[in-house]
N, C-alpha and C positions, 0 to 999 in steps of 0.2 A: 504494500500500500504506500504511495506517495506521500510523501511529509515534506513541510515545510518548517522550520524551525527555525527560531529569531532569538536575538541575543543583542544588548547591550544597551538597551534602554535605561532609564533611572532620571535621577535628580539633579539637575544642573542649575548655576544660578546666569541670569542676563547676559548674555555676552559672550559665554561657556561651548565648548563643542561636546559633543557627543559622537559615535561611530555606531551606527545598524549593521547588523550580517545575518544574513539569513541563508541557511544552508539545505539543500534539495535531498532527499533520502536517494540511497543506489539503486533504487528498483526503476531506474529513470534510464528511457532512452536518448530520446533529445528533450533541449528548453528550446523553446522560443524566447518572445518577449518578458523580460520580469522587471517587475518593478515596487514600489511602495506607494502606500494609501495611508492615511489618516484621518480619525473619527474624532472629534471632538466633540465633549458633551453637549446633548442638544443639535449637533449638527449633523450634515449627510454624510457620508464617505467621502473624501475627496482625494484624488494622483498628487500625490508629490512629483516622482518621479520617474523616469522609465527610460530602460536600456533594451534594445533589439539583440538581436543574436550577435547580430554584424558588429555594435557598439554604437550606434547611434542613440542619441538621447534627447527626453525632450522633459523640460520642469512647469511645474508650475509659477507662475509670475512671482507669487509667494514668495519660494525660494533660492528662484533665479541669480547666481550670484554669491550665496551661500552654502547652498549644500550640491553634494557630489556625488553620482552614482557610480559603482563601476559592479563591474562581474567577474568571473574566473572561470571559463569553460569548463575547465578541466577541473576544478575542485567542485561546478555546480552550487556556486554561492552568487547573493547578489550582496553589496554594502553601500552604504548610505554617509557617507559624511558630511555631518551638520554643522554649521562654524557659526558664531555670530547669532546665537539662538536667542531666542525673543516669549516672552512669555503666551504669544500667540502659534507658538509652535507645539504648548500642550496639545497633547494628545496621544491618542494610541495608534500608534504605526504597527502596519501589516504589510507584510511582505505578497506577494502575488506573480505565479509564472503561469505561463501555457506550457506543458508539460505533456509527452508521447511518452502513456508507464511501458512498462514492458508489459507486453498482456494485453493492455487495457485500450491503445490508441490517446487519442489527442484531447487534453483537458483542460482547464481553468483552476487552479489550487491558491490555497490562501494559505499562510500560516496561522498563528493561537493570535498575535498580538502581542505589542511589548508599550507600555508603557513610558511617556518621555513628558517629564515635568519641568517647566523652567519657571522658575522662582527666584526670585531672595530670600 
């Protein structure tokens, strides 16, 4: 079964960087596009970010500027580097690819969510 598994979320204060990584289970043939989403309370889903196979990317205005996407083919991870975070950047970030399981054919997967709090 496909897994998506996120890591590095927490508490940062104004100004602070944090690093996302979100890592693909083996039972994976190919990815396609992956990227990250963010829920803030009271609000809808929305893209942060997003990297294609190829490595082309594309952000939200949001955080155009500040934060970073990359991938690793061959490890099957996506990360997120956030700089310059803002307390409008609360929220819970989720990882998301199009993923071909072994088995299974071509799908849409999410990860659990990580948590990413910016305060003083």
């Amino acid at each position: 079964q496909v897994q998506l598994v996120e890591s590095g979320g927490g508490l940062v204060q104004p100004g602070g960087s944090l690093r996302l990584s979100c890592a693909a289970s083996r039972s994976i043939f190919s990815i396609k596009g992956m990227g990250w989403y963010r829920q803030a309370p009271g609000k809808q889903r929305e893209l942060v970010a997003a990297i294609s196979a190829g490595g082309s990317t594309n952000y939200a205005d949001s955080v155009k500027g500040r934060f970073t996407i990359s991938r690793d083919n061959t490890k099957k991870t996506v990360s997120l580097q956030m700089n310059s975070l803002t307390p409008e950047d609360t929220a819970v970030y989720y990882c998301n690819a199009e993923i071909y399981a072994v088995g299974g054919g071509w799908g849409d997967y999410w990860g659990q969510g990580t948590q990413v709090t910016v305060s003083s």
